[in-house]
Structures are given as structure tokens and as C-alpha cells.
N, CA, C and O atoms as a GROMACS GRO file, in nm:
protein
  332
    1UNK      N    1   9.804   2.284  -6.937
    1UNK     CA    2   9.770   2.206  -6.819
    1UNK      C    3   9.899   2.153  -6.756
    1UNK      O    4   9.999   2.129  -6.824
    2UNK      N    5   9.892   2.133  -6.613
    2UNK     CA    6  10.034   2.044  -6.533
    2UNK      C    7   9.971   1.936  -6.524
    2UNK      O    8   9.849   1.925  -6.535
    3UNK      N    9  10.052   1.847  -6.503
    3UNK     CA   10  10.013   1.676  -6.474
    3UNK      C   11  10.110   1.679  -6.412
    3UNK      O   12  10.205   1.734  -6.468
    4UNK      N   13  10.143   1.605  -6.219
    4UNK     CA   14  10.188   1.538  -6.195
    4UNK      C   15  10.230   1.391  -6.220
    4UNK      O   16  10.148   1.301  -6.199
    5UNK      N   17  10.379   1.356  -6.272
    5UNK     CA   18  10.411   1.249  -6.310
    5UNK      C   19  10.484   1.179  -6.204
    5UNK      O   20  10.572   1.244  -6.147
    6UNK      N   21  10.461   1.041  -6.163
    6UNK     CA   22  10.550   0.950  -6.085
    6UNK      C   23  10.615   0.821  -6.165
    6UNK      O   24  10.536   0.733  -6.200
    7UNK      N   25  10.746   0.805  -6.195
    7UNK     CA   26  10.807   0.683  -6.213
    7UNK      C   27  10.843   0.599  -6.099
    7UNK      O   28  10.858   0.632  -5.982
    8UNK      N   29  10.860   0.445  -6.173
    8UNK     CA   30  10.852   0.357  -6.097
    8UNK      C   31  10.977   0.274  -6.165
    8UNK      O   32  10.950   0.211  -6.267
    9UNK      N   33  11.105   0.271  -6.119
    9UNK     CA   34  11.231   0.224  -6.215
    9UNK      C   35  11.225   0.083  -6.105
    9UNK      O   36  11.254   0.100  -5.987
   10UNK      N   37  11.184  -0.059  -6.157
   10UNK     CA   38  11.253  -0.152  -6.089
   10UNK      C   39  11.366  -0.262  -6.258
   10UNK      O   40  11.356  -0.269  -6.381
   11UNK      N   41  11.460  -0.324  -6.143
   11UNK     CA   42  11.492  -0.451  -6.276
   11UNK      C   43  11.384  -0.544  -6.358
   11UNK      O   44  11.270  -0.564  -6.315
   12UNK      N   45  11.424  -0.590  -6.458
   12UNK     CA   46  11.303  -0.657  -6.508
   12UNK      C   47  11.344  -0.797  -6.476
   12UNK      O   48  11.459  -0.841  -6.471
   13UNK      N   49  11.214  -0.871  -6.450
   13UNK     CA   50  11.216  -0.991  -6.374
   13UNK      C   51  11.338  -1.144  -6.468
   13UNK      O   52  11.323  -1.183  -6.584
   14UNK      N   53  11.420  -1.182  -6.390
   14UNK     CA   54  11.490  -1.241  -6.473
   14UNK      C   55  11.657  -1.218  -6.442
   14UNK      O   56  11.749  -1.295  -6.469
   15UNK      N   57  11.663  -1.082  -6.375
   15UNK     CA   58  11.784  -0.978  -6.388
   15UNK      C   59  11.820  -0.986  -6.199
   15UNK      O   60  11.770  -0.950  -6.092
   16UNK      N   61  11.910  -1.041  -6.239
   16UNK     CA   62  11.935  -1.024  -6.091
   16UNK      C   63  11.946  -0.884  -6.016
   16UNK      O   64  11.996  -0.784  -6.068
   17UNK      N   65  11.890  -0.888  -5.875
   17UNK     CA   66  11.886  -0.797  -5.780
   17UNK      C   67  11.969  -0.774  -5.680
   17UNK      O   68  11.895  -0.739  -5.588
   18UNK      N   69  12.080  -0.772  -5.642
   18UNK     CA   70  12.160  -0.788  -5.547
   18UNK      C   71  12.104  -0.710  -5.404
   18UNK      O   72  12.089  -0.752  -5.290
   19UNK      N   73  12.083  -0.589  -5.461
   19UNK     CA   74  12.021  -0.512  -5.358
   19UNK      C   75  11.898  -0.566  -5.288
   19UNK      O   76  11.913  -0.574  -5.166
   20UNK      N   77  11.800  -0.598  -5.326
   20UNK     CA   78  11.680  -0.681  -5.300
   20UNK      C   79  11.717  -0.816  -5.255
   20UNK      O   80  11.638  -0.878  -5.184
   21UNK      N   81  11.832  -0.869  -5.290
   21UNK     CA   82  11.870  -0.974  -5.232
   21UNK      C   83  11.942  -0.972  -5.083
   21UNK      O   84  11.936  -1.066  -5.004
   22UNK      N   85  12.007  -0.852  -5.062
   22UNK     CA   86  12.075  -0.830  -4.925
   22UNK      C   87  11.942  -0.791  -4.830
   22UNK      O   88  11.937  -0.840  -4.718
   23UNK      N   89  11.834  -0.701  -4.877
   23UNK     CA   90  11.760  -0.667  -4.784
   23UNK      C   91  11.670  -0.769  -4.711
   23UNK      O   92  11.619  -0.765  -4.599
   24UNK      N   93  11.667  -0.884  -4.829
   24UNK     CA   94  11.538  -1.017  -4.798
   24UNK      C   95  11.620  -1.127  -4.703
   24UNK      O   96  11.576  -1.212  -4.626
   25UNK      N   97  11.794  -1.082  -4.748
   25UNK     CA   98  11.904  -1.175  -4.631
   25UNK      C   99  11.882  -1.124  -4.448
   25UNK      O  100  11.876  -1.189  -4.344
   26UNK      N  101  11.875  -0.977  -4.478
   26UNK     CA  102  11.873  -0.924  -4.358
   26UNK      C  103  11.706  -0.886  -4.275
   26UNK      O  104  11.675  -0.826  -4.172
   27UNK      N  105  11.629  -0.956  -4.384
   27UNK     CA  106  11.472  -0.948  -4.273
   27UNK      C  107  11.499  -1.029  -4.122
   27UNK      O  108  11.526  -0.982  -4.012
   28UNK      N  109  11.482  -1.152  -4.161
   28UNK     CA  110  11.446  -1.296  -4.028
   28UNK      C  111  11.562  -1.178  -3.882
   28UNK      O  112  11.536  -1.161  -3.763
   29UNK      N  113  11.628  -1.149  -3.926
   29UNK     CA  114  11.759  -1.056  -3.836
   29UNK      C  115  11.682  -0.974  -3.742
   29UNK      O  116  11.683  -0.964  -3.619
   30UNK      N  117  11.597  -0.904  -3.862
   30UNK     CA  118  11.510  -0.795  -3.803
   30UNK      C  119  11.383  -0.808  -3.748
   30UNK      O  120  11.334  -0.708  -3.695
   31UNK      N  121  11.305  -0.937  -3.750
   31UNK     CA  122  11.216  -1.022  -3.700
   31UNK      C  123  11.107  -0.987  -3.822
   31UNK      O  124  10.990  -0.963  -3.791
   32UNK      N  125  11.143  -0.985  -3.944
   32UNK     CA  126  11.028  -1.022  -4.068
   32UNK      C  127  11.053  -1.137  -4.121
   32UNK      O  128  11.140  -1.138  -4.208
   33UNK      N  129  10.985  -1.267  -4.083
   33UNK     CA  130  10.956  -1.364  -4.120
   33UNK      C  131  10.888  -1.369  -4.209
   33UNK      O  132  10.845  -1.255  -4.225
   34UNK      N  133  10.836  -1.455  -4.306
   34UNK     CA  134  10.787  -1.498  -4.421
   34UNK      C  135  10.770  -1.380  -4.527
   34UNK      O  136  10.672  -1.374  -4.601
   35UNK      N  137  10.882  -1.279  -4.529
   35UNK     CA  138  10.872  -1.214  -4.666
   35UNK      C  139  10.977  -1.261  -4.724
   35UNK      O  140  11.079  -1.301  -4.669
   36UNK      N  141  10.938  -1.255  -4.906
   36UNK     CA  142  11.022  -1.319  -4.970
   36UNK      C  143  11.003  -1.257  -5.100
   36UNK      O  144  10.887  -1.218  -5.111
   37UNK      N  145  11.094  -1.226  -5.232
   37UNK     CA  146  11.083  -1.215  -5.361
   37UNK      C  147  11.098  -1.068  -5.348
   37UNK      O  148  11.018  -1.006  -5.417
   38UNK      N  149  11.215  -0.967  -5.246
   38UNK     CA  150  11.211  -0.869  -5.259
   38UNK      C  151  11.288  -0.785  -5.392
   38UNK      O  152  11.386  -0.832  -5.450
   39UNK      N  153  11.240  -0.684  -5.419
   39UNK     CA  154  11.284  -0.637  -5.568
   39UNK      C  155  11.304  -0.481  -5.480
   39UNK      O  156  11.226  -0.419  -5.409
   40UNK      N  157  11.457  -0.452  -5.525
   40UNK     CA  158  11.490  -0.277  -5.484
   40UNK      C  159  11.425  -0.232  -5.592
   40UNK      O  160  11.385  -0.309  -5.678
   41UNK      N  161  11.409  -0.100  -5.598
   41UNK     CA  162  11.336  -0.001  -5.715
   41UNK      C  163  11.387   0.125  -5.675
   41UNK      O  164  11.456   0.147  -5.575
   42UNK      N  165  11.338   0.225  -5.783
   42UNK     CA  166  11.391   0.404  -5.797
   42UNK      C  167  11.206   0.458  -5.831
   42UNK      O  168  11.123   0.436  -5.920
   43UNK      N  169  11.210   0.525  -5.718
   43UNK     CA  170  11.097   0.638  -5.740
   43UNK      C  171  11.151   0.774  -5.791
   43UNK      O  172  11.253   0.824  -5.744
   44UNK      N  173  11.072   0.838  -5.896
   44UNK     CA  174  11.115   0.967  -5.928
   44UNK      C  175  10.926   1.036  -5.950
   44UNK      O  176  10.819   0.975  -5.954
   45UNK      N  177  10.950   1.144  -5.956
   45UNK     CA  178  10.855   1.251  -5.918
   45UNK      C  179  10.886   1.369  -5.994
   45UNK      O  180  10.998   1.420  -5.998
   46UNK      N  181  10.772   1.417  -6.061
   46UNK     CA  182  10.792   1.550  -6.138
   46UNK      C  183  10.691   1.597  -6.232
   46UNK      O  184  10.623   1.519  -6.298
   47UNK      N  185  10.680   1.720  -6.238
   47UNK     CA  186  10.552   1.766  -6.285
   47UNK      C  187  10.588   1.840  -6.448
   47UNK      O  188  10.689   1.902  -6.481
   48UNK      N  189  10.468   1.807  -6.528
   48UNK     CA  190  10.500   1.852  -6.693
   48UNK      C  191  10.346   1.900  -6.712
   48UNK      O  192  10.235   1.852  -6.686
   49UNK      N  193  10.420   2.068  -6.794
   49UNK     CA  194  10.301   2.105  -6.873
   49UNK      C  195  10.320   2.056  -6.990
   49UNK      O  196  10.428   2.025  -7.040
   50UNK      N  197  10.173   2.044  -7.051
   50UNK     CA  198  10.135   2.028  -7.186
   50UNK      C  199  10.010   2.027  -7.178
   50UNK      O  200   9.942   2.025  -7.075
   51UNK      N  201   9.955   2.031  -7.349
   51UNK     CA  202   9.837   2.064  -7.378
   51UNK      C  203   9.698   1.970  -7.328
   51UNK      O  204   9.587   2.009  -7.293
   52UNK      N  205   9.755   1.834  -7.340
   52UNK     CA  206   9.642   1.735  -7.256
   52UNK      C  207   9.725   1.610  -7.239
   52UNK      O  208   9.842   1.590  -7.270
   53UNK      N  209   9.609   1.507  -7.166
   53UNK     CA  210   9.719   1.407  -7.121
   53UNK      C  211   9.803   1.326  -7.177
   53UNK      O  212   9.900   1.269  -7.127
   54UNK      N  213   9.750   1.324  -7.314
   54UNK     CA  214   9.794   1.281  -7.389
   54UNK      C  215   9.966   1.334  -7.394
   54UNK      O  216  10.047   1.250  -7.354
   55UNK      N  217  10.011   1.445  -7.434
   55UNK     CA  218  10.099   1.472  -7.477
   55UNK      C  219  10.212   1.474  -7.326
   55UNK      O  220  10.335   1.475  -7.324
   56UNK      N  221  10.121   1.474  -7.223
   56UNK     CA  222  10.207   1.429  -7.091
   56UNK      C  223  10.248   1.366  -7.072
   56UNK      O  224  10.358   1.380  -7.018
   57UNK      N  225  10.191   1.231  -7.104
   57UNK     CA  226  10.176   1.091  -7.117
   57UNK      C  227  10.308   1.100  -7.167
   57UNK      O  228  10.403   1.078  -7.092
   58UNK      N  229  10.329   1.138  -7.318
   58UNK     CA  230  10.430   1.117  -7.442
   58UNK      C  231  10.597   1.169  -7.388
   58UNK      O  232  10.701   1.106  -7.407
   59UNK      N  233  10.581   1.299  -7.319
   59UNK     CA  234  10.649   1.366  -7.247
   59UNK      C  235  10.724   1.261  -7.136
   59UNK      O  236  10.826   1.193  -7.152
   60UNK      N  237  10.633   1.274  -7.018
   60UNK     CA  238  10.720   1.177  -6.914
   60UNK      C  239  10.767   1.026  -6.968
   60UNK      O  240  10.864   0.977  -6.911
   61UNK      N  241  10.704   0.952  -7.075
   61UNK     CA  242  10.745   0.850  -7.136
   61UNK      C  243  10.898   0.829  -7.178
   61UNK      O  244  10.988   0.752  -7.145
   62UNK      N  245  10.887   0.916  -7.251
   62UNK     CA  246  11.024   0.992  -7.353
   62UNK      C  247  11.152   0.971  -7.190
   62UNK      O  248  11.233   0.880  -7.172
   63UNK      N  249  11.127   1.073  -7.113
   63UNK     CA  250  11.171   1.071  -7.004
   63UNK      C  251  11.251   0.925  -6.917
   63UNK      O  252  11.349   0.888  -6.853
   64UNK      N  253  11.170   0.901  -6.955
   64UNK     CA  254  11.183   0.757  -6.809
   64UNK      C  255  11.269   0.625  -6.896
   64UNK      O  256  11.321   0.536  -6.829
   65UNK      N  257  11.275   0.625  -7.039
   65UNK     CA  258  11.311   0.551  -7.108
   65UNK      C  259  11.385   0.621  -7.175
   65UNK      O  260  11.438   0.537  -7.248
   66UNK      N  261  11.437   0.740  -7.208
   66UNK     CA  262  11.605   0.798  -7.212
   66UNK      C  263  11.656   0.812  -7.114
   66UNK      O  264  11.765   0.754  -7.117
   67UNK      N  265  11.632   0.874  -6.991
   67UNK     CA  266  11.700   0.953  -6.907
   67UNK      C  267  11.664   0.872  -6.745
   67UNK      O  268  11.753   0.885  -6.660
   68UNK      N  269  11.537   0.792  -6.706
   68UNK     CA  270  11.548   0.769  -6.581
   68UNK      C  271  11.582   0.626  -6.614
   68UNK      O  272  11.672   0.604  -6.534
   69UNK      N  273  11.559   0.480  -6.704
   69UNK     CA  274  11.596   0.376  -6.672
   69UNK      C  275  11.667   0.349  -6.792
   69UNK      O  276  11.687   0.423  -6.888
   70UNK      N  277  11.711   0.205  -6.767
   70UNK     CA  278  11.787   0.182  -6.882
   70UNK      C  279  11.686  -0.006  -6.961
   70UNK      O  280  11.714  -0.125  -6.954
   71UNK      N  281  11.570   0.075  -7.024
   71UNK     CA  282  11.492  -0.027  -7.096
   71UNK      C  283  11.556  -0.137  -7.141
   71UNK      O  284  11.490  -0.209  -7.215
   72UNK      N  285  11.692  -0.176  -7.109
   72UNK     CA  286  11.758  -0.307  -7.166
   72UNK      C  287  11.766  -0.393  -7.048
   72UNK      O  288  11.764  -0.516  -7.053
   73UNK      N  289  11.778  -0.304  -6.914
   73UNK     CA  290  11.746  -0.408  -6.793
   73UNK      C  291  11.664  -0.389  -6.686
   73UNK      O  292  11.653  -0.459  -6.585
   74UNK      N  293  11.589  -0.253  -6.726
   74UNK     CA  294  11.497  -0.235  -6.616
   74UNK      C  295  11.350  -0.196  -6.681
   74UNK      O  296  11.362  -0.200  -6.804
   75UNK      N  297  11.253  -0.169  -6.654
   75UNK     CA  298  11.118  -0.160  -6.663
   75UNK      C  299  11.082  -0.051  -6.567
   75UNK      O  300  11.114  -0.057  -6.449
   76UNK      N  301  11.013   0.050  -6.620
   76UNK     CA  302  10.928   0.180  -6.612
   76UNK      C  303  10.774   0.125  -6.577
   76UNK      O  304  10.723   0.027  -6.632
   77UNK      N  305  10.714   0.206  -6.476
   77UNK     CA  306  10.568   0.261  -6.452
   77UNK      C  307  10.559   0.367  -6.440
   77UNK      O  308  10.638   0.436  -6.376
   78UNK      N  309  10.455   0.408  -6.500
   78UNK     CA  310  10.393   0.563  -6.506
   78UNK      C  311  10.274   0.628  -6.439
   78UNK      O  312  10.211   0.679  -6.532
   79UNK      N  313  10.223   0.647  -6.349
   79UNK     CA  314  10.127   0.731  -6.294
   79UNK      C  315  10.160   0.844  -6.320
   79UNK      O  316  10.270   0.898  -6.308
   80UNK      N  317   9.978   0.920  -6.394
   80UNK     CA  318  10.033   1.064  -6.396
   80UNK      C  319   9.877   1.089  -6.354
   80UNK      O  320   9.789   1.003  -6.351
   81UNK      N  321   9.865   1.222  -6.323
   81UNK     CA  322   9.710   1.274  -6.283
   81UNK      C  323   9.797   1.438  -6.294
   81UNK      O  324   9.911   1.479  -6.270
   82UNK      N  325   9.652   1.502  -6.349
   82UNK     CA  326   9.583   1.618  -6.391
   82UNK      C  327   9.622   1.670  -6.227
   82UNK      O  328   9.611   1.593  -6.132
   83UNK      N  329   9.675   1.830  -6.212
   83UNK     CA  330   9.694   1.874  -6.099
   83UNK      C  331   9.641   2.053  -6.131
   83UNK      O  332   9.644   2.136  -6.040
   0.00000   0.00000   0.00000
């Protein structure tokens, strides 16, 4: 089976954002008033065979916590669906 997988790499709350901090400096500039508590993030995208979802699951996991974030200062989400 394929499963489309989507990660979701933001910092974990606590960790400063610099990036998220310049963009929430430069709203009122751009006429967005009352947003606040912006957080930058990394989308990644990619599709894995295996036998069921399970082992997809295990697969893109493995993934996103060696190779796409770094679990000591950032935090992973996983959406995956059957394709």
C-alpha cells in the first residue's frame, strides 16, 4: 500500500522564534491588526509504501525525528492517509 505522509516541523513552545517574531513585528505595517503568538514552521510532504498503516505510521515517524526535526527543540505532526 502508499500512504501519503505530511510533516509539520514547528519549535516547541518555550523556544524562542525569531522568525515568527519578525513576521508578527511586521503585520500592523501590513494592516493585520490583532494577530499575535505567531510561530514559523517547516512543511514536508512525501509518500511511503508499506504493508499497512501501521508500519507507515512507524516509517514516516522514524523520518521526521532523525532526519526532518531536531526533537530537542522542535516538535513533529504527522498526517498520513491511505492513497
Amino acid at each position: 500500500m502508499r500512504f501519503r505522509a505530511r510533516v509539520e516541523v514547528q519549535l516547541r513552545p518555550g523556544i524562542a522564534d525569531p522568525e515568527g517574531a519578525t513576521i508578527e513585528r511586521a503585520l500592523p505595517a501590513l494592516g493585520f491588526d490583532g494577530v499575535a503568538h505567531v510561530r514559523a514552521g517547516r512543511s514536508f510532504s512525501f509518500e511511503v509504501d508499506a504493508p499497512d498503516e501501521g508500519a507507515a505510521r512507524t516509517t514516516a515517524t522514524q523520518l521526521a525525528d532523525r532526519l526532518l526535526a531536531n526533537p530537542v527543540i522542535e516538535q513533529s505532526r504527522l498526517e498520513l492517509e491511505a492513497i
